[in-house]
C-alpha positions in Angstrom: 0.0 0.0 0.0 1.5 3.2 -0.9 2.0 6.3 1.7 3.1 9.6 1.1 4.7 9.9 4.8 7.1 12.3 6.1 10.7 10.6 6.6 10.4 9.3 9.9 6.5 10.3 10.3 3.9 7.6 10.1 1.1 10.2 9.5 0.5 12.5 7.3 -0.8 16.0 6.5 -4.7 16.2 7.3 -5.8 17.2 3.6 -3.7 14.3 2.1 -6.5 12.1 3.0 -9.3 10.9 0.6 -11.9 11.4 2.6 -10.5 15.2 3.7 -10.2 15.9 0.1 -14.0 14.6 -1.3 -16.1 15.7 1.6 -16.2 19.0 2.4 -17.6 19.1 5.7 -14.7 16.9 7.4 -12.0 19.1 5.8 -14.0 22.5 6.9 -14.6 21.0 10.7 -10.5 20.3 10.7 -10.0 23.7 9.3 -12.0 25.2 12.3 -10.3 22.4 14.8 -6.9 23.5 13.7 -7.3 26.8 14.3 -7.7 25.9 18.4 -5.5 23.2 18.6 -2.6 23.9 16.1 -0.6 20.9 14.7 -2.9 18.3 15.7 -5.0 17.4 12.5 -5.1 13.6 13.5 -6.7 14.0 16.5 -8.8 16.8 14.9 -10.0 14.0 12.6 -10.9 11.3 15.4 -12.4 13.8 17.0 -15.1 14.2 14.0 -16.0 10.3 13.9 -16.2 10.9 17.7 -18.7 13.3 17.6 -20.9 12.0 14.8 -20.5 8.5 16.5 -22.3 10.7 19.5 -24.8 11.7 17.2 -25.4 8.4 15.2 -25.6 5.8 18.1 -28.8 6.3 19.1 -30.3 5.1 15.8 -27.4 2.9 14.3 -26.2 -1.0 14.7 -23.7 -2.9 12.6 -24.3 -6.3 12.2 -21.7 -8.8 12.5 -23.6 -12.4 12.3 -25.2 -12.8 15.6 -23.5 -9.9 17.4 -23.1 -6.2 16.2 -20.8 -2.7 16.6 -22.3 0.5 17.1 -20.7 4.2 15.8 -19.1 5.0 18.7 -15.5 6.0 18.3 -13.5 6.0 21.6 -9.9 7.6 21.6 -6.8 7.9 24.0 -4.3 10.4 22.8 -1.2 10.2 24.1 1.0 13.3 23.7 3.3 16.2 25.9 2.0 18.5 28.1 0.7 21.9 26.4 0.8 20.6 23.1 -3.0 21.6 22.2 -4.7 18.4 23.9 -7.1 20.8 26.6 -7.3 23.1 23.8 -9.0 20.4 21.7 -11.3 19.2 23.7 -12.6 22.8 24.0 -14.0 23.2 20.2 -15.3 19.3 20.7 -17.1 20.3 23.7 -18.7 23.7 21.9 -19.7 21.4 19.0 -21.5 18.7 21.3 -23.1 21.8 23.5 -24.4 23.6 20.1 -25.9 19.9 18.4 -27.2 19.4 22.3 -25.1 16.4 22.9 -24.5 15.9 26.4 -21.0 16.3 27.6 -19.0 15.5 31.3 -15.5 15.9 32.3 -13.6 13.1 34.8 -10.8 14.3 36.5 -10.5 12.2 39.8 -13.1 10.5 41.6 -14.1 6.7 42.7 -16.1 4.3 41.3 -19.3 5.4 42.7 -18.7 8.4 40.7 -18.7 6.3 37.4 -21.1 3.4 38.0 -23.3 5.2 40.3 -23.8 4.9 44.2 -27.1 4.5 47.0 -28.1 7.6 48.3 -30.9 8.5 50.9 -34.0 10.9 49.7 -34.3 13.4 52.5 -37.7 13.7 51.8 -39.2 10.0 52.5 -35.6 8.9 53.8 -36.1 6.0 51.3 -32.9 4.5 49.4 -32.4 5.5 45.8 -29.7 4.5 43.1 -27.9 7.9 42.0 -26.2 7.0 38.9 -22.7 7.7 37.9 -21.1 9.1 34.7 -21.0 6.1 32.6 -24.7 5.9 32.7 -26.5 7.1 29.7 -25.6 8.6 26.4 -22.7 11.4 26.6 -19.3 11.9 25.5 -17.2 11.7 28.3 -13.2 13.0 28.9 -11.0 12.3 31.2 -8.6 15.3 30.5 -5.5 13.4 32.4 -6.1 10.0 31.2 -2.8 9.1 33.1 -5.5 8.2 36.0 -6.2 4.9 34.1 -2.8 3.7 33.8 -2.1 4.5 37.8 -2.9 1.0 39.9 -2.7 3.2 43.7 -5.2 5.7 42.2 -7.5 3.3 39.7 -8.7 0.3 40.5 -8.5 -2.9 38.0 -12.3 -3.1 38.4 -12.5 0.7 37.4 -10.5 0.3 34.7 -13.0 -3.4 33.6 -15.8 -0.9 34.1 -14.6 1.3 30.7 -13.6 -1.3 28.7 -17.7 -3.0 29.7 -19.0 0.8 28.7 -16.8 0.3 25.2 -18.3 -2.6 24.4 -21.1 -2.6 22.0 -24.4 -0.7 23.2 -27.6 -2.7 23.6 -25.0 -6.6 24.1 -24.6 -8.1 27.4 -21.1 -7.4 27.8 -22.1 -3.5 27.8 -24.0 -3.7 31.2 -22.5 -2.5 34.0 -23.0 -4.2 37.5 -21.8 -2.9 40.5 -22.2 -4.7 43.6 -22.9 -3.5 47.4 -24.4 -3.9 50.4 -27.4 -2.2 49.4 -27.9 -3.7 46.7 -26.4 -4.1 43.2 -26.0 -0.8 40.9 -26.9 -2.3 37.0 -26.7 0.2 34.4 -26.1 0.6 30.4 -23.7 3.0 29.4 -23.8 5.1 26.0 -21.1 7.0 26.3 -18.4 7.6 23.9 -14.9 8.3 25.6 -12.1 11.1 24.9 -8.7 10.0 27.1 -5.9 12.6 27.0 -2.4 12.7 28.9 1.3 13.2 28.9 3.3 9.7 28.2 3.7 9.0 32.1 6.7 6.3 32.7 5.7 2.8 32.2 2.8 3.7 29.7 3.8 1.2 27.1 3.7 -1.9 29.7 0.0 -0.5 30.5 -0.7 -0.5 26.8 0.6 -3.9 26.3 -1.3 -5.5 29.3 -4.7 -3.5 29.5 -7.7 -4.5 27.4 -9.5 -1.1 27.3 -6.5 -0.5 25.0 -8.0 -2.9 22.7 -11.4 -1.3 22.1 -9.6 2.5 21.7 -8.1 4.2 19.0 -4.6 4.9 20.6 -3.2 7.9 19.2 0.7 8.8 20.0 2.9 11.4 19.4 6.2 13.3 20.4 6.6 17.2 19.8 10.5 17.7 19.2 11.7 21.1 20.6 11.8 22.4 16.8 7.8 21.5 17.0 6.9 23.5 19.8 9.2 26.9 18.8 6.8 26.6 15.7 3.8 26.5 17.1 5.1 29.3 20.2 6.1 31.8 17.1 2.9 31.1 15.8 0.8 31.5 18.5 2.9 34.9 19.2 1.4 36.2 16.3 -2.2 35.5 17.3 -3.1 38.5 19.5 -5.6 41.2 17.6 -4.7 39.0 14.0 -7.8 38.5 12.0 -9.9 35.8 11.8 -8.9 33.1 9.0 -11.2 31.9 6.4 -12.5 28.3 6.2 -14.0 26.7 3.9 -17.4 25.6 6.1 -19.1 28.1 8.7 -19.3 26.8 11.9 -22.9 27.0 12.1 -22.9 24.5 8.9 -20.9 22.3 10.5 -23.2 22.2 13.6 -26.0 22.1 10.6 -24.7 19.3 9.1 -24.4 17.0 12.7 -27.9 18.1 13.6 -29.5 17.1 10.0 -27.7 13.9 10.2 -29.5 13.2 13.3 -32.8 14.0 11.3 -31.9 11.9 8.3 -31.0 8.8 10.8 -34.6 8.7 12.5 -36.0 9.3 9.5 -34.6 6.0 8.3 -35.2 4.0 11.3 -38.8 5.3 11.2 -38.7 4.4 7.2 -36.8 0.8 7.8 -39.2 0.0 11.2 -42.2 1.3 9.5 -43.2 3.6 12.7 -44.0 6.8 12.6 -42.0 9.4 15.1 -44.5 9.7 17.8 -44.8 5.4 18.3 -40.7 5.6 18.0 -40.8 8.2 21.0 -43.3 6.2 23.0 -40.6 3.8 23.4 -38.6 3.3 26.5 -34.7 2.5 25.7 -35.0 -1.0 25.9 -38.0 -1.3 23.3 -35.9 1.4 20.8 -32.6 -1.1 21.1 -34.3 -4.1 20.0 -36.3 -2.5 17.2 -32.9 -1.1 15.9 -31.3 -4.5 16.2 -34.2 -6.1 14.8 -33.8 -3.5 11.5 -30.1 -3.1 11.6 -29.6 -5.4 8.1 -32.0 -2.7 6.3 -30.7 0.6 7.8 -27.1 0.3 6.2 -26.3 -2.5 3.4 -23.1 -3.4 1.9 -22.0 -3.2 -1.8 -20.5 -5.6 -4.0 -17.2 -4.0 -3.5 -17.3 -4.1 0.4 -15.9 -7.1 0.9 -12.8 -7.4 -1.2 -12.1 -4.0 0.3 -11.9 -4.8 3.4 -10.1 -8.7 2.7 -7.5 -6.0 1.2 -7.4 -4.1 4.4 -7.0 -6.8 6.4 -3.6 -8.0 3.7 -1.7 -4.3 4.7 -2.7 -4.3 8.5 -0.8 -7.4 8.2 1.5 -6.4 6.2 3.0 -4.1 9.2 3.9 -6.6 11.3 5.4 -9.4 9.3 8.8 -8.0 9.8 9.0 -7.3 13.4 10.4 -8.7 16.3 7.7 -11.5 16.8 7.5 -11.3 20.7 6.2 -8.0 20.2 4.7 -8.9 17.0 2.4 -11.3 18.5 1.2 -8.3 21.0 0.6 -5.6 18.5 -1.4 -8.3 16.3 -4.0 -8.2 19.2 -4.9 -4.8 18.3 -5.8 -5.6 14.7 -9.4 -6.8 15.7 -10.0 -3.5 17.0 -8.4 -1.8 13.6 -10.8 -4.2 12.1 -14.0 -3.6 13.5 -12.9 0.1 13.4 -12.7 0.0 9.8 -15.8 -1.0 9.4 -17.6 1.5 11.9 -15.7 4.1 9.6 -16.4 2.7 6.5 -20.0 3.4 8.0 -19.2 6.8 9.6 -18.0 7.9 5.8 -21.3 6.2 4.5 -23.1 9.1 6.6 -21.0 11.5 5.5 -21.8 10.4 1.6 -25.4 10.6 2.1 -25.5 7.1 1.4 -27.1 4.2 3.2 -25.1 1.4 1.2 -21.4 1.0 2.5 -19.3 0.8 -0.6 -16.1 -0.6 -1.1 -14.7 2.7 -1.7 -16.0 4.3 1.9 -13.8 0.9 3.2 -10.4 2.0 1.5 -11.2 5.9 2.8 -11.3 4.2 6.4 -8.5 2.1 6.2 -6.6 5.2 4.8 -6.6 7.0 8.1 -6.7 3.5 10.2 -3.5 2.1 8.6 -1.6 4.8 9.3 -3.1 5.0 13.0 -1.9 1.3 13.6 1.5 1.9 11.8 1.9 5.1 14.1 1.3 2.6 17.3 3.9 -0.3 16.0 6.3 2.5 15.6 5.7 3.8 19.3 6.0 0.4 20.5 8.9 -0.9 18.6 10.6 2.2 19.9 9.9 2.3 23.6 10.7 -1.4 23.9 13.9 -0.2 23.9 14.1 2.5 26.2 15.9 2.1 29.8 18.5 -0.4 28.0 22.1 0.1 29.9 25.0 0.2 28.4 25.9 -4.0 27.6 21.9 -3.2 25.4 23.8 0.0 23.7 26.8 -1.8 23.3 24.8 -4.6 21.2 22.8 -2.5 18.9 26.1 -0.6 18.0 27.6 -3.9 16.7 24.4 -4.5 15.0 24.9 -1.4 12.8 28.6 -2.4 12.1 27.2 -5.0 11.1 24.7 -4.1 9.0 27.4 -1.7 7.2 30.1 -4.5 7.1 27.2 -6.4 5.3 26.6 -3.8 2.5 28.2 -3.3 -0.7 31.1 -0.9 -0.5 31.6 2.6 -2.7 34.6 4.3 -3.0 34.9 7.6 -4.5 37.8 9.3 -6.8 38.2 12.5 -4.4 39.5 13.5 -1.1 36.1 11.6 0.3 38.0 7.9 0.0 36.7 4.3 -0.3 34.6 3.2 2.5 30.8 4.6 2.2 27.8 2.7 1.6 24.3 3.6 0.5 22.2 4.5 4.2 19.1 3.0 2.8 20.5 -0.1 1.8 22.3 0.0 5.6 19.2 0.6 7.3 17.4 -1.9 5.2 19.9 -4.7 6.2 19.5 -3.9 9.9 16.1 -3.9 9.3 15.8 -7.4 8.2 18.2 -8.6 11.1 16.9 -7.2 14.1 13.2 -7.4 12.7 12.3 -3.6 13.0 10.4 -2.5 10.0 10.9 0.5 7.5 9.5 3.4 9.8 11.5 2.5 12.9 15.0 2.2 11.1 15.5 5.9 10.6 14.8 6.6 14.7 17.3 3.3 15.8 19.6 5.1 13.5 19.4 8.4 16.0 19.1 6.7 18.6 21.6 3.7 18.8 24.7 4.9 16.3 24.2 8.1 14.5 27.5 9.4 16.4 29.1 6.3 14.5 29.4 7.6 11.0 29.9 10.2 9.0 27.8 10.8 6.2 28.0 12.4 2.8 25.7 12.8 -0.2 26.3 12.0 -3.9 23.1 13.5 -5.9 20.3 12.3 -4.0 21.5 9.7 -2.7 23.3 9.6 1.3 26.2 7.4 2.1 27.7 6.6 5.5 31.0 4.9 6.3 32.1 4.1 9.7 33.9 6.9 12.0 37.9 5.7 12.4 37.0 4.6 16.4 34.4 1.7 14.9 36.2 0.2 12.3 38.4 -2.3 14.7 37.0 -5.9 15.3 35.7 -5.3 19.0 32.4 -4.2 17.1 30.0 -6.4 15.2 
């Protein structure tokens, strides 16, 4: 599959994605979302699916043979301190409050304060269930998410309680059960949730061993120094500048959620063959298994569904074939999620086409953004693996890049430069294939492990390295 990525990058610019570039409402909400949280356009874009999937799972199930998904996009953003995360969250919250979706923040608490607890009615003094915020339908964030990866301030159980409220909405596995002396606390939860810290020590082991990573789009990324004088300079020139154009008003894009909400009951009420006031005579349970009953007729695949996403499936693979196979056998347990993602994107892009047939080509526009997501997470994890290593660690990944070099044909050149250099691709390529890191990891091992090893120099276009004088004895490799 071919990617336009920055050297070293695993994703790219916002508007280099299909679906940016044919619909015009996702490319004019990430022209408004940029302008509040600058230099974050791929969590701009999650951000979109996560609040139609707000506005959509009400009305819309997935089938998937006897189970189902719903639209609800869940994501935990992992990225630096004042880097725009707070910031985001601020335009996502304005768009929920203005298409009346409800909203709540979680900043510390205990699990009565998610599942619900007993309290007593000082009016009749009787016992009453107050529920918590994972009941009922409303995008919640936890604005320092590092509270889920922290065992002395989270519980395991809290943490089995998000993953159950992830789960699909109207299945078994998505009620909630809390259990006390008073009673037991059931409830369903309909929430959709927005996770956002700084990359505390230890995350990666957390990631590796915790399901609710599973059922999350996990979104990393480190801002270089270089990054944030940008966006500072930027930002300098802010004060009393005016306003830049975008393509969309806000008040279309808040339009265009509130419409889809219309078109989506008018389909249920065309697919159930009820008309709206029997639908709002329902009670929640009566509405889920009317939608579950219809969900084959509200959205149908094409022809061309299928083989897309067969071909998705063949370049999520792809990704991990050359890795390290311990870890390779971890990172393959996300790839259901990418999976089922896919498809609720696929959907998501449906909506977004006016269309209530799921085409082939709305599959490759998900798996456009998705593969990229998943190759951004191997390339996180490939790299922290090997952070904390001591010195006998360094010492073995510098003889690895001798190596790798010794391996490669030599070129010598009729100037001052000498014999000695070989191509870097063709270096990093060979290390590559021996210590089973794949193509977008090679260029940060490079940095990391032995760029103080070699001196480098450039022939046209092409760059060649050859050992510094220190690394050419035989105590390396």
């Amino acid at each position: 599959m071919s990617k336009s990525c920055v050297v070293g990058e695993t994703m790219r610019h916002y508007d280099a994605y299909t679906a940016v570039k044919k619909y015009p409402t996702l490319k004019g909400y990430l022209e408004h979302f940029r302008k509040v949280s600058i230099n974050n356009d791929i969590p701009g874009m999650l951000s979109f699916f996560f609040v139609q999937g707000m506005v959509a799972s009400p009305f819309v199930r997935i089938p998937m043979e006897n189970n189902h998904l719903d639209p609800r996009v869940h994501v935990f953003w992992i990225q630096a301190s004042r880097t725009g995360k707070s910031a985001a969250w601020e335009f996502v919250g304005d768009i929920l409050r203005d298409i009346e979706v409800s909203a709540e923040m979680y900043t510390t608490g205990s699990d009565a304060g998610l599942i619900g607890g007993w309290e007593k009615n000082e009016e009749d003094n009787a016992w009453e269930v107050q529920e918590g915020l994972l009941a009922g339908h409303k995008a919640l964030n936890f604005d320092e998410g590092s509270i889920l990866l922290s065992p002395g301030k989270f519980s395991q159980e809290t943490v089995l309680y998000l993953q159950s409220a992830c789960n699909p909405i109207g299945s078994n596995a998505n009620q909630l059960v809390k259990h006390n002396k008073m009673g037991p606390i059931k409830l369903e939860s309909l929430v959709s949730l927005w996770a956002t810290t700084y990359p505390p020590k230890g995350v990666k082991d957390y990631v590796l061993t915790r399901g609710i990573f599973q059922r999350v789009l996990l979104y990393w990324k480190h801002w270089t120094l270089p990054m944030r004088k940008a966006i500072s300079e930027e930002r300098s020139c802010l004060a009393w500048s005016p306003l830049g154009e975008t393509s969309v008003s806000y008040d279309e894009l808040t339009s265009y959620f509130i419409n889809l909400r219309k078109r989506l009951v008018g389909r249920v009420l065309q697919v159930s063959g009820l008309n709206e006031v029997e639908w709002e005579d329902l009670n929640r349970s009566e509405k889920e298994d009317i939608l579950q009953q219809h969900m084959r007729s509200m959205f149908t695949k094409s022809e061309t569904f299928d083989m897309s996403m067969l071909n998705a499936v063949d370049n999520y693979y792809e990704l991990i074939e050359s890795i390290d196979y311990e870890l390779g056998d971890v990172v393959a347990s996300f790839i259901p999620a990418i999976i089922n993602y896919t498809i609720i994107f696929a959907c998501h892009i449906a909506m977004l086409d006016e269309s209530w047939e799921v085409s082939g080509d709305h599959v490759e526009m998900a798996e456009d953004i998705l593969y990229d997501l998943y190759n951004n997470l191997i390339t996180w994890l490939e790299e922290e693996v090997e952070v904390g290593s001591k010195a006998a660690e360094k010492r073995k990944k510098e003889g690895e890049w001798v190596q790798a070099y010794r391996d490669c044909e030599p070129i010598d050149f009729d100037d001052v430069r000498g014999e000695g250099w070989v191509r870097k691709t063709q270096m990093k390529d060979t290390y590559g294939k021996r210590a089973h890191v794949g193509k977008n990891s090679q260029e940060s091992h490079f940095q990391k492990w032995c760029a103080h090893m070699f001196e480098q120099t450039k022939d046209g276009a092409t760059i060649f390295v050859r050992l510094q004088p220190e690394y050419r004895g035989e105590d390396y490799g």
